[in-house]
N, C-alpha and C positions, 0 to 999 in steps of 0.2 A: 677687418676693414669696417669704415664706418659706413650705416647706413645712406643709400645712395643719394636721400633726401637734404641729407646733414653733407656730403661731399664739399661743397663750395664753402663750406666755413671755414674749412682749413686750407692755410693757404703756409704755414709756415711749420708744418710737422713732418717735411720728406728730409729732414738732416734726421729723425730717428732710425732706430730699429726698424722693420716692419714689425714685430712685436710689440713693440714699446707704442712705436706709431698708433696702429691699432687700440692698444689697453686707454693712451692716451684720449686720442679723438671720442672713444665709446663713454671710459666715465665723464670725460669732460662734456661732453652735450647731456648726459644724464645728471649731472650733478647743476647745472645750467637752467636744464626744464627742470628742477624742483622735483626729481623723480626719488622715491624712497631708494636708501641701500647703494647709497654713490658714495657714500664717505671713505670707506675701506677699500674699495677700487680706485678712484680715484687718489687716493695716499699712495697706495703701492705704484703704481703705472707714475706721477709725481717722483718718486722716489726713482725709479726706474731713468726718468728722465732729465734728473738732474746729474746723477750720476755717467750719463753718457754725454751730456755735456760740459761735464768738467772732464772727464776722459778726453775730448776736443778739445782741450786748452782754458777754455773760457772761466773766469776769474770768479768767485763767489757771486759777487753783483754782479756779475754780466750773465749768471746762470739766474738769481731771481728777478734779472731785468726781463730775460729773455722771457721766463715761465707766465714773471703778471703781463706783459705782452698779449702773449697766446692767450690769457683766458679774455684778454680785452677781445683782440679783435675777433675770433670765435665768438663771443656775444655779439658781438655787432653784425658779423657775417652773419648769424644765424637769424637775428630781430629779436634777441632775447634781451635786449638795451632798455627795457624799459625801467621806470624810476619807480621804488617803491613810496606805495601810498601811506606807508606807518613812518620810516625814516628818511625821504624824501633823497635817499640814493642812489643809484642805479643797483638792479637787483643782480648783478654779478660781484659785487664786492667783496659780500661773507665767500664767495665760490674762489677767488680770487686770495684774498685772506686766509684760507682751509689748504691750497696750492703755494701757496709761501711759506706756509708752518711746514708742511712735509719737507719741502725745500732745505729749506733750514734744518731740518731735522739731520736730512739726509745729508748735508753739506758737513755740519759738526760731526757725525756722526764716519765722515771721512778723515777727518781732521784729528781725531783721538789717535793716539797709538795705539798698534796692536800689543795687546798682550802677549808676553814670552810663556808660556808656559810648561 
């Protein structure tokens, strides 16, 4: 679970696992405050969470509608919405963007056929 501080960010992570849930919330605020070592947890737990919800139905775009979503509003929940002073963006979008590539990854990566072997 996520720290009790970070709780009210998430407001749209109780359709996961509790696993998933968890991995989720934890790299996503960690990769959010700019904390080192968020890249590879938050992929995995991404990954994790794409694939349970396309497991619920939901359509390619409706799982990385769903995912940039969550990293939006989690920054906003949290006050991590601020704009960076070098590219004059809001500094959740590389976090955003790094959650879309897993996404993707893991989405194609469903979509191949298994091999017979």
């Amino acid at each position: 679970m996520t720290a009790r501080r970070y709780q009210h960010c998430f407001t749209t992570t109780g359709r996961f696992t509790k696993p998933t849930q968890s991995r989720l919330e934890r790299s996503l605020i960690r990769a959010l405050l700019s904390r080192g070592g968020a890249t590879l947890p938050l992929r995995a737990a991404v990954r994790a969470a794409a694939g349970e919800l396309r497991a619920e139905g939901l359509s390619e775009t409706a799982v990385l509608d769903t995912l940039g979503a969550l990293v939006e509003e989690t920054s906003r929940g949290c006050g991590v919405d601020t704009m960076s002073l070098i590219t004059g963006e809001p500094r959740w979008l590389p976090v955003r963007a790094e959650v879309l590539a897993a996404a993707k990854t893991e989405l194609a990566s469903q979509r191949m056929p298994q091999a017979i072997g």
